[in-house]
C-alpha positions, 0 to 999 in steps of 0.5 A: 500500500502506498500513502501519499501526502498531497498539498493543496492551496489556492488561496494565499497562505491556506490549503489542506494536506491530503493523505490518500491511500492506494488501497481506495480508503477515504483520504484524510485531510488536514486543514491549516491557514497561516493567519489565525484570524481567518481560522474557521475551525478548532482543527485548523492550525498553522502549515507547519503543523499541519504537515506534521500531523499529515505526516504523522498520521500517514505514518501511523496508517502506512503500519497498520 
């Protein structure tokens, strides 16, 4: 099985971290926006975190 990490911006300084499996499991998003005011949701949280839990996450998954 292969997870793949996939970026996604199109507006300025906010987008998501796709993590997609090869096996056809539902992907797994993590939202971020790097200006804290325009924040919608308790689970968004800066880029730089949000890539660590992607890659955590999709880390944590690639062993199961």
């Amino acid at each position: 099985m292969t997870v793949r990490i996939i970026r996604h911006s199109i507006v300025p300084d906010t987008g998501s971290f796709e993590v997609r499996f090869s096996d056809g499991r539902k992907s797994v998003y993590f939202y971020w926006d790097d200006i804290p005011s325009r924040r919608l949701r308790p689970e968004q949280v800066d880029q730089e975190t949000a890539k660590k839990q992607a890659q955590e996450f999709a880390r944590k998954a690639s062993l199961d």
